[in-house]
C-alpha positions as CSV (number, residue, x, y, z in Angstrom):
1,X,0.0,0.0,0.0
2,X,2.7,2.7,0.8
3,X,4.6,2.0,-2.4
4,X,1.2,2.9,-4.2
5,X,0.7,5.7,-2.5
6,X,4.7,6.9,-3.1
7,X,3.8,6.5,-6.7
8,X,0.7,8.2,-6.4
9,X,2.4,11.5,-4.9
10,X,6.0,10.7,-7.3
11,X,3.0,11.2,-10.2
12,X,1.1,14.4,-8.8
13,X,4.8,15.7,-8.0
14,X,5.8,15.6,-11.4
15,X,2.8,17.2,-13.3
16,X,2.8,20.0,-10.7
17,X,6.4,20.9,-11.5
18,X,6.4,20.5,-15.2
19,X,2.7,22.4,-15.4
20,X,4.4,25.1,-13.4
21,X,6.8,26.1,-16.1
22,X,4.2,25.6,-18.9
23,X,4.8,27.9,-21.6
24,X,1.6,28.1,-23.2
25,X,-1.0,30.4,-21.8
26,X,-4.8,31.1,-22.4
27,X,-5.5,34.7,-21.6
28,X,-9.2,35.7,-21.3
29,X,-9.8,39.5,-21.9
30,X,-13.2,41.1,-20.6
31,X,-14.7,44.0,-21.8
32,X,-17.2,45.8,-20.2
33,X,-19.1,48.5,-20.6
34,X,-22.7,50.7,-19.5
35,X,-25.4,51.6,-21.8
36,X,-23.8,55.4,-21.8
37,X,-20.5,54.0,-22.9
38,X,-22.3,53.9,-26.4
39,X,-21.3,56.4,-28.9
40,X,-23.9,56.6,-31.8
41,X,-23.3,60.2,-32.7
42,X,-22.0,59.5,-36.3
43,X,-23.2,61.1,-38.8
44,X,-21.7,58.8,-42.0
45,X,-23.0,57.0,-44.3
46,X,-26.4,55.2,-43.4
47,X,-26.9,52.0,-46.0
48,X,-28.5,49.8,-43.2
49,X,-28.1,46.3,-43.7
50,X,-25.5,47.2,-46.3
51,X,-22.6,47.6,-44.0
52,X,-21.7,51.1,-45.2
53,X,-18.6,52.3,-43.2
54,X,-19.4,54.4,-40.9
55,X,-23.1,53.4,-40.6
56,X,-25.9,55.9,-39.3
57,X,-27.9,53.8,-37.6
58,X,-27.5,54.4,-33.9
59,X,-26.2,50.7,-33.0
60,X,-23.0,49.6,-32.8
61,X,-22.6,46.6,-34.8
62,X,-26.1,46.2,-35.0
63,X,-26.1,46.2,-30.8
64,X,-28.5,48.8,-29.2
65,X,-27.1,50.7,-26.2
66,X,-27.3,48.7,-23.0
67,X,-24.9,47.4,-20.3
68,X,-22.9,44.6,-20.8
69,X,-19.7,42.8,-21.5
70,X,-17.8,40.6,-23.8
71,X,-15.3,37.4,-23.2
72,X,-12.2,37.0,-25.6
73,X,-9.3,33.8,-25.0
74,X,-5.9,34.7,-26.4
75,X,-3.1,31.5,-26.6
76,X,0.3,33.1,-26.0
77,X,3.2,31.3,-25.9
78,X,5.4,32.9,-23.2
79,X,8.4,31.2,-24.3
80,X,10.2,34.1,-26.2
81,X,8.6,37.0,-24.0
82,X,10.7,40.2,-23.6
83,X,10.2,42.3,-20.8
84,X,11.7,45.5,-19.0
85,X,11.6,46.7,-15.5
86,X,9.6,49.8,-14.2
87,X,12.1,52.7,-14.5
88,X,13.7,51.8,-17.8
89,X,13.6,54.4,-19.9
90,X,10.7,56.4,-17.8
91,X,8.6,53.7,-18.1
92,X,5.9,53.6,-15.4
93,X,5.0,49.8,-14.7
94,X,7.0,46.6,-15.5
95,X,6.1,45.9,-19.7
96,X,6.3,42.1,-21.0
97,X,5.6,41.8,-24.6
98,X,4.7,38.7,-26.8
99,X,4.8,37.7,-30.3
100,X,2.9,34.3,-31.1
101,X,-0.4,35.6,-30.0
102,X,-3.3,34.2,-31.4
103,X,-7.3,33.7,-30.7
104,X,-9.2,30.5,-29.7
105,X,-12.1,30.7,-32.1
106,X,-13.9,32.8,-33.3
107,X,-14.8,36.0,-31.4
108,X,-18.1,37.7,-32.2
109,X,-19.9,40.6,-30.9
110,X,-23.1,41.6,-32.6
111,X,-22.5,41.7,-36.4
112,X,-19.0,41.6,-36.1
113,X,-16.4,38.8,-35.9
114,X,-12.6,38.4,-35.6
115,X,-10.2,35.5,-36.1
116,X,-6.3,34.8,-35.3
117,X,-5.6,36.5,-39.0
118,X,-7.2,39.8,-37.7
119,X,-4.8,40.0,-34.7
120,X,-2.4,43.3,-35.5
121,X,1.3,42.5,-34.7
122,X,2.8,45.7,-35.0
123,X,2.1,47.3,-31.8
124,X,4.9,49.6,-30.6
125,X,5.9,49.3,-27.5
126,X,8.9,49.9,-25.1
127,X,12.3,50.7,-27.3
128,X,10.2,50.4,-30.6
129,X,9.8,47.1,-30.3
130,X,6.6,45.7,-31.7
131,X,4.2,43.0,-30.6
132,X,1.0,41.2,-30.7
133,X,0.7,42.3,-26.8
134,X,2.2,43.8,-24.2
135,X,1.1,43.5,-20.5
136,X,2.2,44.9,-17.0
137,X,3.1,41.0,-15.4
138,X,4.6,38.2,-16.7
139,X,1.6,36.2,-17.5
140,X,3.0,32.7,-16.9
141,X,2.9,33.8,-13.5
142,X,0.1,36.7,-12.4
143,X,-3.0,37.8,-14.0
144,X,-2.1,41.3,-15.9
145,X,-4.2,44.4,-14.4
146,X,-2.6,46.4,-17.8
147,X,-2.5,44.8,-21.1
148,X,-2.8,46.4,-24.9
149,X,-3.9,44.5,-27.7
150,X,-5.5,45.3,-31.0
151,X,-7.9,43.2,-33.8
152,X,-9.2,44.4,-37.2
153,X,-12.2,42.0,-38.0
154,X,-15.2,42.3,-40.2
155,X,-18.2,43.9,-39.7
156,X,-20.7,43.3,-42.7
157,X,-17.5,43.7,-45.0
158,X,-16.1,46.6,-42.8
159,X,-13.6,46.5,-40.9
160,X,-14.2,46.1,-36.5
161,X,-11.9,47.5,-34.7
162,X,-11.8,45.7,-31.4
163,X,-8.7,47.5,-29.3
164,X,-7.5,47.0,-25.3
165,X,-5.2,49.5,-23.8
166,X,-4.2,52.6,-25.8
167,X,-0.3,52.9,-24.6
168,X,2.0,56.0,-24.5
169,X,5.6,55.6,-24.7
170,X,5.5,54.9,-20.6
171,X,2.6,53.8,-19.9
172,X,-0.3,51.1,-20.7
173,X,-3.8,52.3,-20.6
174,X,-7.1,51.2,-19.1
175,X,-9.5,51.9,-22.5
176,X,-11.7,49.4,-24.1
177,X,-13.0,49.9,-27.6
178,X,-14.8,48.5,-30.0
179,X,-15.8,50.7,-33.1
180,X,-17.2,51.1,-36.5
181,X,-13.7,51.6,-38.1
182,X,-12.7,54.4,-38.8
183,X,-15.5,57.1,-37.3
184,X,-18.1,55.5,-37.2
185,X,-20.6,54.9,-34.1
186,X,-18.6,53.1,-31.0
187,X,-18.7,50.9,-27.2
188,X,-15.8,53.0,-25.8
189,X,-14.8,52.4,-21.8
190,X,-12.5,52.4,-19.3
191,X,-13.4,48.7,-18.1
192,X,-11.2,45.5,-18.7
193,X,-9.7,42.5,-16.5
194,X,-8.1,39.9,-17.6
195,X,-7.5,36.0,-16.7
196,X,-3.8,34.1,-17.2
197,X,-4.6,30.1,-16.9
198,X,-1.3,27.6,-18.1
199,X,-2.7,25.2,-20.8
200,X,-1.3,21.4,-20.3
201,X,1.5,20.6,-22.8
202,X,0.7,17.0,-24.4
203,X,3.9,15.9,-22.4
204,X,1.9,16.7,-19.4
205,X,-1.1,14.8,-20.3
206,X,0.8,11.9,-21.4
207,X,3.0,12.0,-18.7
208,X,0.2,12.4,-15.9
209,X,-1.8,9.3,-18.1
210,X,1.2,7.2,-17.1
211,X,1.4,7.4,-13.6
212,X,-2.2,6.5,-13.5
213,X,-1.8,3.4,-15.5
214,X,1.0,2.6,-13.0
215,X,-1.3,3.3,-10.3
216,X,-3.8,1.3,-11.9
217,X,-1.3,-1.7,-12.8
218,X,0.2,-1.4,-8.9
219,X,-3.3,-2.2,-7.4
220,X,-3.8,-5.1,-9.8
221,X,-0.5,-6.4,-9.1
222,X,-1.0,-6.3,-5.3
223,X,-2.6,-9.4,-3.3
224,X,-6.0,-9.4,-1.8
């Protein structure tokens, strides 16, 4: 019986430590937002269904005013993060920026949708240096409080600009916006959180499998 129970805690051991310096991370970023935090004061085009940019319809992609929020999952892989240390260059919070950034799914809102190809890459950030995002924490480790991150998807063939965390050359900001690209009617507010879970390499899952088939051939193996 102990020697099961050694390899019972040998197994748990092991997928604890590995899963701890998992490399791949699944960042879900909340929007949220009141009824007033709706900006239908464009005055562009108005096609209706059409999808003209700039629509005149007093909804923002087809959503009427209310409160409310919306859910996004970002996979990151951590593995080639830079980062820089508050102080550096004036800068006002620890910055970590990543590069392989992409969305799980889909992500739709209203009439509008947005997919891993819509993802812009280029933001600057500290020294120049552009990413896909850039947070305040290292996210293998802490949930970020900051983060900035941009998305051009479609909107009835338009473009959706869905965008977290206007930045300065110091400082990431608390804004969240999503908007009729490029003036037309808006959700714009100062409202976002954000949640850092590790996902399971396969080595993990394979090797957590094997330590219950050896639990599993242990107990047959031992008499009654």
């Amino acid at each position: 019986m102990n020697s099961l129970k050694n390899l019972f805690y040998i197994t748990i051991l092991l997928v604890f430590t590995a899963s701890s310096h998992a490399a791949i991370i699944n960042l879900s970023v909340t929007g949220s937002w009141t009824s007033s935090d709706y900006d239908v004061s464009s005055t562009g085009p108005s096609a209706g269904a059409a999808g003209i940019a700039e629509e005149d319809d007093d909804l923002v992609f087809g959503t009427a005013a209310s409160d409310g929020s919306t859910t996004f999952t970002l996979r990151v892989d951590t593995s080639s993060a830079v980062s820089f240390a508050t102080g550096y260059n004036g800068i006002t919070h620890d910055w970590y920026g990543y590069s392989d950034v992409s969305l799980v799914g889909t992500h739709t809102f209203g009439s509008a949708s947005w997919v891993t190809d819509d993802i812009v890459t280029g933001l600057v950030g500290v020294d120049g240096l552009t990413k896909a995002l850039w947070t305040n924490t290292d996210i293998a480790a802490a949930d970020p409080t900051l983060l900035s991150f941009r998305m051009f998807g479609d909107w009835e063939g338009n473009n959706a600009d869905l965008f977290v965390g206007s930045r300065t050359a110091t400082t990431i900001g608390t804004s969240f916006l999503m908007w009729e690209y490029f003036e037309g009617e808006e959700i714009r507010s100062s409202t976002y959180s954000a949640v850092a879970r590790a996902v399971p390499e396969p080595s993990i899952i394979a090797l957590f499998a094997a330590g219950l088939f050896g639990i599993g051939f242990a107990r047959r193996r031992m008499p009654s």
